[in-house]
C-alpha positions as CSV (number, residue, x, y, z in Angstrom):
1,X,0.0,0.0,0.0
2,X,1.2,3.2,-0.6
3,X,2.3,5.3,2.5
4,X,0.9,8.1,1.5
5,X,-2.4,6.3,1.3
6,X,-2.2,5.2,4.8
7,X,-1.7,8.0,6.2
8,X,-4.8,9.6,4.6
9,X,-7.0,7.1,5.8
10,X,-5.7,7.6,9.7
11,X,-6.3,11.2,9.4
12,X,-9.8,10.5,8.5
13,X,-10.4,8.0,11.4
14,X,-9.0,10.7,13.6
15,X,-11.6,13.5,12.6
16,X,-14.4,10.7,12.4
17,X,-13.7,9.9,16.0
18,X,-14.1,14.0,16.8
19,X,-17.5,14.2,15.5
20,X,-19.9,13.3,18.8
21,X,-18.4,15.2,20.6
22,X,-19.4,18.5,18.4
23,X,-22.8,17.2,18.1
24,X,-23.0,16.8,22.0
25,X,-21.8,20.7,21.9
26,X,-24.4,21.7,19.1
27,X,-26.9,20.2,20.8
28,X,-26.5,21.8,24.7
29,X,-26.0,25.2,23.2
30,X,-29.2,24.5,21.0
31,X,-31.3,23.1,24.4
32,X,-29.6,26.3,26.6
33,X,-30.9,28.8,24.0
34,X,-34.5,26.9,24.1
35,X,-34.4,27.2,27.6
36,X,-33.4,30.9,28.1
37,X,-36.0,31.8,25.0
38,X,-38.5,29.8,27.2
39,X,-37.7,31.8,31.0
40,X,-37.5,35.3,28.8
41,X,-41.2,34.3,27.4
42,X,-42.2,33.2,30.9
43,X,-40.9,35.9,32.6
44,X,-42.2,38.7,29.7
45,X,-45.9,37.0,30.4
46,X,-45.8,37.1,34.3
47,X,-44.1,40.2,34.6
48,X,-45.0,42.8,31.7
49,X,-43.0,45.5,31.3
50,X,-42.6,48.1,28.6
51,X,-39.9,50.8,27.8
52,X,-41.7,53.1,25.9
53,X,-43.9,54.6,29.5
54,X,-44.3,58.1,30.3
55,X,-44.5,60.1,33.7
56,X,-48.2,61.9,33.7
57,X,-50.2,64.2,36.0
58,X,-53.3,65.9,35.9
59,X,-53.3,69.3,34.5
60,X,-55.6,72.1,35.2
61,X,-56.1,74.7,32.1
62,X,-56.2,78.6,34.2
63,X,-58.7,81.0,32.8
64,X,-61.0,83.2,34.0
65,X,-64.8,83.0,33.7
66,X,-64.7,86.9,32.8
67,X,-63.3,88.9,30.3
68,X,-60.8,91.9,30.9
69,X,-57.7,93.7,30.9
70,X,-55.1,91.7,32.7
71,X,-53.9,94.4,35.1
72,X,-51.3,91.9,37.3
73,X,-50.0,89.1,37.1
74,X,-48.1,87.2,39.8
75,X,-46.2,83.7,38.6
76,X,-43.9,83.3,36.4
77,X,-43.3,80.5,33.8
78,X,-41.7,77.0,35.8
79,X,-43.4,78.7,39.0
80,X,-44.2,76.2,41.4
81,X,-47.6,78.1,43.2
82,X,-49.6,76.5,46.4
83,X,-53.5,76.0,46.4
84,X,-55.1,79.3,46.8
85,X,-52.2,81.7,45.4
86,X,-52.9,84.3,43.5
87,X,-52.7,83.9,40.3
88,X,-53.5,87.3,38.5
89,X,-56.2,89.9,38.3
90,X,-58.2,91.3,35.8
91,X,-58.9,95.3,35.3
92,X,-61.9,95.1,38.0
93,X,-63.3,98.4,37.3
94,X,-66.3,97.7,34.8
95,X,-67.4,95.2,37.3
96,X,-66.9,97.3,40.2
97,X,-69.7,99.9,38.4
98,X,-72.0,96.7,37.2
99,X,-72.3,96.0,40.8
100,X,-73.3,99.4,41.4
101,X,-75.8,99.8,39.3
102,X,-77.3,96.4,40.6
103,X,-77.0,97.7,43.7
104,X,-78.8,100.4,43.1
105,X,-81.3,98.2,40.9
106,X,-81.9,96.4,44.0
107,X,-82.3,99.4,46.5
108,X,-85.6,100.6,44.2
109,X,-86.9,97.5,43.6
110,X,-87.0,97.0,47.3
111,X,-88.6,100.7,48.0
112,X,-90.8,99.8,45.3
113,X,-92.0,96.7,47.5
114,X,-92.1,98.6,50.7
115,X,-94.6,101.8,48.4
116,X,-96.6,98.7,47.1
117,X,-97.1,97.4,50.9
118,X,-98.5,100.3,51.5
119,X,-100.7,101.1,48.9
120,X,-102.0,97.3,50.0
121,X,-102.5,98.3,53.3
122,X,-104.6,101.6,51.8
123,X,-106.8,99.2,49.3
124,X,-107.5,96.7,52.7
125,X,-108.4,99.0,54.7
126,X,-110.9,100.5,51.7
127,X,-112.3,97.0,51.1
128,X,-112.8,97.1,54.1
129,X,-114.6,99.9,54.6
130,X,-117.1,98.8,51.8
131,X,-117.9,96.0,53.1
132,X,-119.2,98.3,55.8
133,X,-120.8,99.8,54.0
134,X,-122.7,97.0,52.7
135,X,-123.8,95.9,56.1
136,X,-125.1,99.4,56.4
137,X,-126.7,99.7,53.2
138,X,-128.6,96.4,53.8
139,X,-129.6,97.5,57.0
140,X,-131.1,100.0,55.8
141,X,-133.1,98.3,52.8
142,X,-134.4,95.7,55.7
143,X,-135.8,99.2,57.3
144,X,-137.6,100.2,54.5
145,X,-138.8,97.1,53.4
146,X,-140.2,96.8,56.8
147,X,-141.9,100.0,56.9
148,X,-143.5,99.4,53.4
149,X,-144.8,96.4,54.8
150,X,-146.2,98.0,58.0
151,X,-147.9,101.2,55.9
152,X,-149.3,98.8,53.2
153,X,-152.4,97.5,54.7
154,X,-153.1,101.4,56.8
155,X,-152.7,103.1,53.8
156,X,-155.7,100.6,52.7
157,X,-158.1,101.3,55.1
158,X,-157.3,105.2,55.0
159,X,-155.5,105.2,58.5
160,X,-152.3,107.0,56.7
161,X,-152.1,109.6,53.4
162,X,-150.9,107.6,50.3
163,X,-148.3,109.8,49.8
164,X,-146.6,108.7,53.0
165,X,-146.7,105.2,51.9
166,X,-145.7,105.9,48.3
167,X,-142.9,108.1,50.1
168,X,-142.1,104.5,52.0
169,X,-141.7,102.8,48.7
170,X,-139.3,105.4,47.0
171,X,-137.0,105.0,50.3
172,X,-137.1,101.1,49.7
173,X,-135.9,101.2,45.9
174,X,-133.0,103.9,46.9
175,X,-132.3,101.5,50.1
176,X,-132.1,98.9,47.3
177,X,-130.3,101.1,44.8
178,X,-127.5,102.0,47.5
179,X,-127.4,98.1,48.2
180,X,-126.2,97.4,45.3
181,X,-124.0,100.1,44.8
182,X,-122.6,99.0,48.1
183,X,-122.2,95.5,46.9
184,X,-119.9,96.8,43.6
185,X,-118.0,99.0,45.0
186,X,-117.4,96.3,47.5
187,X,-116.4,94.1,44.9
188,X,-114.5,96.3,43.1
189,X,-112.1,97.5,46.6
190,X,-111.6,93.4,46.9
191,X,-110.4,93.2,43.6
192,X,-108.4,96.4,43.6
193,X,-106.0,94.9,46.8
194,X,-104.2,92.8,44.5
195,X,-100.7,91.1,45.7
196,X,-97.2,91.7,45.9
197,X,-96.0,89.2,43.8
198,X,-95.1,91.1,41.2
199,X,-93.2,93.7,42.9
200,X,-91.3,91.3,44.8
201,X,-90.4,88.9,42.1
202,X,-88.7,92.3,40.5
203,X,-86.9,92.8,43.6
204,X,-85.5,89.1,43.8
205,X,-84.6,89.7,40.0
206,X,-82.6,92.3,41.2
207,X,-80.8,90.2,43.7
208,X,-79.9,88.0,41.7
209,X,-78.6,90.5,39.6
210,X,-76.6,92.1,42.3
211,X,-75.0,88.4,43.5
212,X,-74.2,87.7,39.6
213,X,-72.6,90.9,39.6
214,X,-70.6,90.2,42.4
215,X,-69.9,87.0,41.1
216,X,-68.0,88.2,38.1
217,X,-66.2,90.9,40.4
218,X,-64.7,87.6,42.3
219,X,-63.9,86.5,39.1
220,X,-61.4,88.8,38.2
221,X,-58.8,87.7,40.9
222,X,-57.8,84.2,39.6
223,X,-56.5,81.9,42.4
224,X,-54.5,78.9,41.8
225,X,-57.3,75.5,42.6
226,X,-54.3,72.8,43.3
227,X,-50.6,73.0,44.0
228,X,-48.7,72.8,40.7
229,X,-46.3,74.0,38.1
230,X,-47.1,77.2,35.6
231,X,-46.3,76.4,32.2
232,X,-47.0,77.6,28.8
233,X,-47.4,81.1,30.2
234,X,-46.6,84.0,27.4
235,X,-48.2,86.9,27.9
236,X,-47.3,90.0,29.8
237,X,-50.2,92.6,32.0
238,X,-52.1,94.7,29.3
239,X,-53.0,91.6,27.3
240,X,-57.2,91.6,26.9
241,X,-58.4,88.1,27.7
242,X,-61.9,87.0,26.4
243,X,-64.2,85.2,28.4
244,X,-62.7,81.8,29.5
245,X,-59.3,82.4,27.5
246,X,-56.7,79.8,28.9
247,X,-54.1,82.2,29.9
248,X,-51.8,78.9,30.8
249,X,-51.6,75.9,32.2
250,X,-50.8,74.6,35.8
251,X,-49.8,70.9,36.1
252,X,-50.8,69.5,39.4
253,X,-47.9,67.7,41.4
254,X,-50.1,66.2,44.7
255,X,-50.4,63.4,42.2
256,X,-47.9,62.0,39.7
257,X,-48.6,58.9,37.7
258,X,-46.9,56.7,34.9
259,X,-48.9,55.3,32.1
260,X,-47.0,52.6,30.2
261,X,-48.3,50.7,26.9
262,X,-48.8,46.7,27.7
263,X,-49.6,44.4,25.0
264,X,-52.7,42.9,25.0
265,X,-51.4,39.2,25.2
266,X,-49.6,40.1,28.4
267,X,-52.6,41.7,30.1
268,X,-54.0,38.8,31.7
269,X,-51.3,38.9,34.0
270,X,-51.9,42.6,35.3
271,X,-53.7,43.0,38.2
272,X,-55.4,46.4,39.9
273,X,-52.8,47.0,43.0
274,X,-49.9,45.1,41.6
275,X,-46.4,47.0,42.8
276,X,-45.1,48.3,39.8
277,X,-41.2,49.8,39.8
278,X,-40.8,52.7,37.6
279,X,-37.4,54.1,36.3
280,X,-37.5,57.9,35.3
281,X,-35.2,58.5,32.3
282,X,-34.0,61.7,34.1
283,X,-32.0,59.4,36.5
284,X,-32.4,55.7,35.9
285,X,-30.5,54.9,38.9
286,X,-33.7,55.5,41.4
287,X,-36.4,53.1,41.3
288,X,-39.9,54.9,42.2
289,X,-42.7,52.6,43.3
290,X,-46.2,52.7,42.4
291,X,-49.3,50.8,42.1
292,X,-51.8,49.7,38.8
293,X,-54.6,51.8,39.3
294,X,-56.5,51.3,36.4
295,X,-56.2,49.6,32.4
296,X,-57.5,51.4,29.4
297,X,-60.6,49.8,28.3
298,X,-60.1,50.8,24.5
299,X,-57.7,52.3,22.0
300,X,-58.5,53.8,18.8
301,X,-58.0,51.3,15.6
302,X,-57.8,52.4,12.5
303,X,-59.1,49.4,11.6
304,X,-62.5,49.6,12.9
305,X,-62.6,53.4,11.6
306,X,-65.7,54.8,10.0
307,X,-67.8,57.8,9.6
308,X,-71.2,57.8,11.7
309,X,-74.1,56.7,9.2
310,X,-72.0,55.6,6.6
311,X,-71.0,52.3,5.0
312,X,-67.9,50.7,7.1
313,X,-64.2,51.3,6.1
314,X,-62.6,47.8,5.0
315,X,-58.7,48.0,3.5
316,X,-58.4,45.8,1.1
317,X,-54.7,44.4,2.1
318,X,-54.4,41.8,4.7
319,X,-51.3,41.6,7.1
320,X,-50.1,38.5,7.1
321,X,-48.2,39.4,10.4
322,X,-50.3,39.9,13.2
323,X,-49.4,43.0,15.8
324,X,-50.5,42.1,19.3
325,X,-52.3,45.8,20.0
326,X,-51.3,47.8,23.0
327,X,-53.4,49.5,26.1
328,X,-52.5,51.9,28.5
329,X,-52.3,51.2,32.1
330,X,-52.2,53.9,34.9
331,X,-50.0,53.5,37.4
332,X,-50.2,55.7,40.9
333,X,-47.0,56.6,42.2
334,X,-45.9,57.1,45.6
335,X,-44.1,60.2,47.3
336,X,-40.9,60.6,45.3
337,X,-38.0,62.7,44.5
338,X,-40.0,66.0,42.5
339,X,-37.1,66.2,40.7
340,X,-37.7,62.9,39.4
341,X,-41.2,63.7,38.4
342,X,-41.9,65.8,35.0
343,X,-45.3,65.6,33.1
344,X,-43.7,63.3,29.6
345,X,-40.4,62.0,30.6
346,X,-40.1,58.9,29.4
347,X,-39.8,55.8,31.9
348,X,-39.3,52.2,32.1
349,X,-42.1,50.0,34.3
350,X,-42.2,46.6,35.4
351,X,-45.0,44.7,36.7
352,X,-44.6,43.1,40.0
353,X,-40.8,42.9,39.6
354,X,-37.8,45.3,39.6
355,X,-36.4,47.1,42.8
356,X,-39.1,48.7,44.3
357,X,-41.3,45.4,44.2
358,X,-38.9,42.8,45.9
């Protein structure tokens, strides 16, 4: 045989005996990378987490319900302000005389209830006096009817002239005549007394008026409702605000929140009150802590877009890769560093893991 032969074939019994041992090592890297893929997807589904989360806060647009000249103004932009601060004012003067004049609205409307009380009193006492008057009046037709009746029958048998009983009869038809004269003008003092409604529902017009007035007066001093930050503020004093103009906005700080995307196949696993550990990008190095308070219950798709009474919207591609959608969840933080805490900084959360959940 030749040696070169030989030696060929021992160098190929040499590498044939290497071989299980690469397939061993092919095989444990192959099973260690299942296994890792298989704890990361464990891990990702019992503890969601997102990097794309945000800090949030309430915010609280400032304007005034009146209109005006903005005569002060006492913040500044970045100006952190406590619950009842003044804000700024608005030239008061125009509601200063509005309240004036209501005032003074007021002050007849109430004389012209106190003239009307009187004049009541007058018409009582007259409809009273008629009435009177009336008693009196029949009275005196019951007198003559009585004395018509008594002269009657001697005025037929001669005993008395017939002029004294004709006489009788004339004084019983005035008697009558005055009775019913009585009875009108009776009627007519009754209906004369009226009420007072009118006059005092002008004077409780007025009133309200008057408190309205004084209403927008208090308007034009604008104090701050919560504690919070003053941004978005350019404008300087002379500036004339319309009615309800935001003027700028005040971004509460008594609560801070984080609202962080989760996908919808991991949201199974979130609870209301799990500990959630946030990381603010201003200084990743400080976990804050925080609780779920709430999930979204819907995002907008523009899938499922459409214009109210109209036909529906269907694309006519199809993805043949399915996106798992996201909804936010609101996470309450606790007390933390305020310099940590600024309305869209971006953060990183983890549910029910991370630092500040051990």
């Amino acid at each position: 045989m030749d040696p070169g032969i030989r030696t060929l074939t021992v160098q190929r019994i040499s590498v044939t005996g290497k071989k299980p041992i690469g397939i061993v090592i092919a095989v444990v890297c192959v099973g260690v990378a299942v296994l890792f893929g298989v704890h990361v997807s464990h891990e990702d589904s019992t503890h969601p987490s997102s990097d794309s989360g945000s800090i949030d806060a309430e915010m609280v647009h400032v304007a005034s319900t009146v209109g005006g000249r903005l005569k002060e103004l006492d913040v500044s932009v970045n100006q952190h302000v406590h619950k009842g601060d003044v804000l700024y004012r608005l030239d008061s003067e125009p509601y200063e005389l509005t309240v004036r004049q209501a005032q003074a609205n007021l002050d007849l409307a109430s004389a012209e209830v106190e003239n009307q009380t009187r004049l009541l009193s007058i018409k009582t006492s007259n409809a009273a006096t008629a009435d009177d008057q009336v008693v009196r009046a029949q009275t005196n037709r019951d007198l003559a009817a009585r004395t018509v009746q008594r002269l009657q029958p001697l005025a037929g048998k001669s005993y008395i002239p017939w002029q004294q009983y004709d006489q009788a009869r004339v004084a019983l038809h005035d008697a009558e005549v005055s009775l019913a004269q009585s009875r009108n003008q009776s009627a007519a003092a009754t209906t004369a007394i009226g009420d007072l409604k009118s006059s005092i529902a002008a004077r409780d017009a007025s009133q309200a008026a008057l408190d309205h007035a004084r209403y927008e007066l208090r308007q034009t001093t604008v104090i701050a409702p919560v504690d919070g930050y003053v941004t978005s503020l350019r404008v300087k004093p002379g500036e004339v605000l319309a009615p309800s103009q935001v003027l700028f906005t005040l971004i509460a700080d008594d609560e801070w929140y984080a609202t962080a995307n989760i996908r919808e196949i991991n949201l199974g696993a979130v609870q209301i009150g799990d500990c959630v550990t946030v990381h603010s990008m201003i200084d990743r190095r400080t976990p804050l802590r925080g609780h779920v308070e709430s999930i979204g219950w819907g995002v907008l798709s523009a899938d499922s877009a459409g214009i109210a009474r109209s036909l529906p919207i269907v694309p006519r591609q199809m993805d043949w890769v399915h996106v798992a959608q996201r909804f936010p969840v609101r996470i309450r933080l606790e007390k933390a560093n305020p310099l940590l805490l600024r309305l869209g900084a971006t953060a990183t959360v983890e549910i029910r893991h991370g630092a500040a959940c051990p």
